[in-house]
N, C-alpha and C positions, 0 to 999 in steps of 0.2 A: 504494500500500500504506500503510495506515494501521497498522496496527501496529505497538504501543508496544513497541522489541526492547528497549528499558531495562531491561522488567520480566520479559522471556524469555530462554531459552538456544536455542540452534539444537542440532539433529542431524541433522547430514549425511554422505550416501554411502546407497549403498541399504541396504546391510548391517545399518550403525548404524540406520536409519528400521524394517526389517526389526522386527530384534532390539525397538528399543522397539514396533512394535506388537504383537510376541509378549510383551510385559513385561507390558502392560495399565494402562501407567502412564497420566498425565495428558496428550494430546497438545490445543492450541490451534487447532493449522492446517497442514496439509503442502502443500508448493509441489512441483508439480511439473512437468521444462518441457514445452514445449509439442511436437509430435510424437510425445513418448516416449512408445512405445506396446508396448513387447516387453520379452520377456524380463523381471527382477526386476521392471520398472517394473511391470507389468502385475500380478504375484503383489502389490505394494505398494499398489496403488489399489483392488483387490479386496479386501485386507484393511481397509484403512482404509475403504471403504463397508458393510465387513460391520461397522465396530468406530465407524459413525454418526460418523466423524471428517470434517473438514470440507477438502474437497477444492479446491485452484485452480491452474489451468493459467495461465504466463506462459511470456514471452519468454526465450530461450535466455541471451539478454544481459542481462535483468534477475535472470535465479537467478544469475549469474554472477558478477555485483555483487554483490548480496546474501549469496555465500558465505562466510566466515569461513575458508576452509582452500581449499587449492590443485584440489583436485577435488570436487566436490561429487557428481558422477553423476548431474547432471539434477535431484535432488531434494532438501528440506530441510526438516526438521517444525521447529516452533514449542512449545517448551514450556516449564511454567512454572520458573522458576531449580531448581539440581539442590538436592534436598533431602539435606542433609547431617546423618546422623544423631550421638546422643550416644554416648558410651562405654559406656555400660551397655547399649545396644540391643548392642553388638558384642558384648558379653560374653552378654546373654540366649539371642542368637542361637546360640552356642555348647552354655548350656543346654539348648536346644529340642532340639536336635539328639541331646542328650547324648554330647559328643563335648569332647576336650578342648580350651581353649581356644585358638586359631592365629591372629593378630595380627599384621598388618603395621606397623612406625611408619616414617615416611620423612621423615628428619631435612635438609633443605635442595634436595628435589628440584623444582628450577623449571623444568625444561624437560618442557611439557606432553607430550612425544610418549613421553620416559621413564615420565611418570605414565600413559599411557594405557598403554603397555607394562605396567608392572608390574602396572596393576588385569585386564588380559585375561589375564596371567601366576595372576596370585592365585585369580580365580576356579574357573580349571580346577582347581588347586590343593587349591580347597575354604576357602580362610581365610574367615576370620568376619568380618573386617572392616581395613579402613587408617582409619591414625591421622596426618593430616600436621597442619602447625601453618597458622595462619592467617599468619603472615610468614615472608618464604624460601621459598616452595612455590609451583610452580604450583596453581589451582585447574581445579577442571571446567569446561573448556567444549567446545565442537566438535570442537576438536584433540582435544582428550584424548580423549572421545567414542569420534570416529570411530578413534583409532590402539587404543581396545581393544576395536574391533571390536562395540561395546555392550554390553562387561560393565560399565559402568557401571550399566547399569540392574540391574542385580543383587548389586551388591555395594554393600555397606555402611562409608558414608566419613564419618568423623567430623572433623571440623575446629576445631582446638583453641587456646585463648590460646599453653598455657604446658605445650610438651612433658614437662617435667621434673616439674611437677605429678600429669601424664596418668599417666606413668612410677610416680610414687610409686603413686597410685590403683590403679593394674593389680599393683603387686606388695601392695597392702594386699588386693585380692581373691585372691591365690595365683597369678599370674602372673610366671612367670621372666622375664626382659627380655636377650634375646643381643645383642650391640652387634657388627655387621661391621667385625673393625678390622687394618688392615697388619701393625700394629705388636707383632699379642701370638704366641703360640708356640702356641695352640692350633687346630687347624683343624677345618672347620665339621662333618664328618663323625667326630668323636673327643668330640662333646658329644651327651649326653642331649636329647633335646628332644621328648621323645615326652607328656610333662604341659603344664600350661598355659604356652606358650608366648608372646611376644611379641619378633618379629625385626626390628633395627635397620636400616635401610639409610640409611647418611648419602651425602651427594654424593659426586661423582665429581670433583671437584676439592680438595676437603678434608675428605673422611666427615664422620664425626659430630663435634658440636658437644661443646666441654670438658667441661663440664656432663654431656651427653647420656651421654656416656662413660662417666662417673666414676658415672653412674645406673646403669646396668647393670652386672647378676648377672654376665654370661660374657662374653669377648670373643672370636671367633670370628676365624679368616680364610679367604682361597681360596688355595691353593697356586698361587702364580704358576711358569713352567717357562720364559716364553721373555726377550725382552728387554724386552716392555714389560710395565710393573709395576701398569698396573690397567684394569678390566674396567670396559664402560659399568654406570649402574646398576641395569639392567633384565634385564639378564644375570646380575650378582651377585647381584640380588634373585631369578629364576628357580632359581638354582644351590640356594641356602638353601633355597627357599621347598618344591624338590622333594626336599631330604635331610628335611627334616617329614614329608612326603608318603611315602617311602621307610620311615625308620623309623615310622610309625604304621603299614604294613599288616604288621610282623613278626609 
């Protein structure tokens, strides 16, 4: 295999390969092993020969090597690095729609399986777009990928210097900025948040950054009820992400 993967991303698991040949994005090359001849594999090679995408068959042992994450499923497409879009796309996207604006930021989330979590959480959701910074953050790859199930390829991920910048920008456009935090007395379901919105989720070991805080319009929390006092942040982002969801169909 010649393939320069320096200048590529992988998507792997059938699901993920699935989802982007349904996206109609850019694919390189899909590997797939060799036997696999049933079931998704089959609705996958079908697709990708109808969609003139370029097909090759290897060794069980060679895609296995080659996969970037613990189960691959046999197969793996090749495509060009994720295209991370600007702020203003998130925000137009919103326009298009004419729909108010609903914005993820994700203030120090580096474990890629969370980020894949909340982008396959978001999607369903409907938000316009995530906002993570380019240090402290996992970026997109495979993991991330394959654990949102390929709503990567449909969601709109911007990747940013300088959060607190991004922050000013979104409320100079008319975006409120909720910051998810332990510490305040309001809880997440007792705020407005049915106008242009954008929801904070900082880590799961020390939320959001001082700064990031002190940026945000509201501060929000989840009623904790048992003994431990906090929630992974893919769950806390889902909780938020579907009281939007809730108060926008009243």
């Amino acid at each position: 295999m010649n393939d320069n993967i320096q200048y590529q991303d992988q998507i792997e698991g059938r699901n993920s390969v699935m989802e982007l040949l349904e996206s109609g994005k850019d694919i390189n090359k899909i590997y797939v092993s060799k036997g696999e001849k049933h079931g998704s594999i089959t609705k996958i090679i079908a697709k990708a020969k109808e969609k003139k995408v370029v097909l090759v068959e290897i060794e069980k042992e060679k895609i296995n090597k080659m996969a970037q994450t613990e189960n691959c499923q046999g197969v793996i497409a090749l495509v060009p690095p994720f295209d991370y879009c600007d702020v203003d796309d998130i925000l137009n996207e919103a326009k298009t729609k004419n729909e108010k604006a609903f914005i993820l930021i994700l203030d120090g989330i580096e474990d890629p399986h969370n980020l894949g979590s909340i982008i396959r959480t978001a999607e369903t959701a409907g938000v316009h777009g995530i906002i993570i910074p380019k240090r402290r953050s996992a970026s997109v790859n495979s993991t991330v990928n394959k654990t949102s199930a390929g709503a990567t390829n449909f969601m709109k991920i911007a990747r940013v210097n300088n959060l607190n910048e991004t922050i000013q920008y979104l409320k100079d456009n008319d975006v409120w900025i909720y910051g998810t935090d332990m510490e305040t007395d309001k809880m997440y379901y007792d705020e407005d948040m049915t106008g242009n919105c954008a929801v904070v989720i900082g880590s799961e070991g020390f939320g959001m950054s001082r700064l990031v805080k002190e940026n945000c319009d509201f501060l929000i929390k989840i009623p904790m009820k048992g003994k431990i006092t906090s929630l992974n942040a893919s769950v806390s982002a889902g909780i938020v992400m579907y009281e939007v969801v809730k108060q926008r169909m009243k």
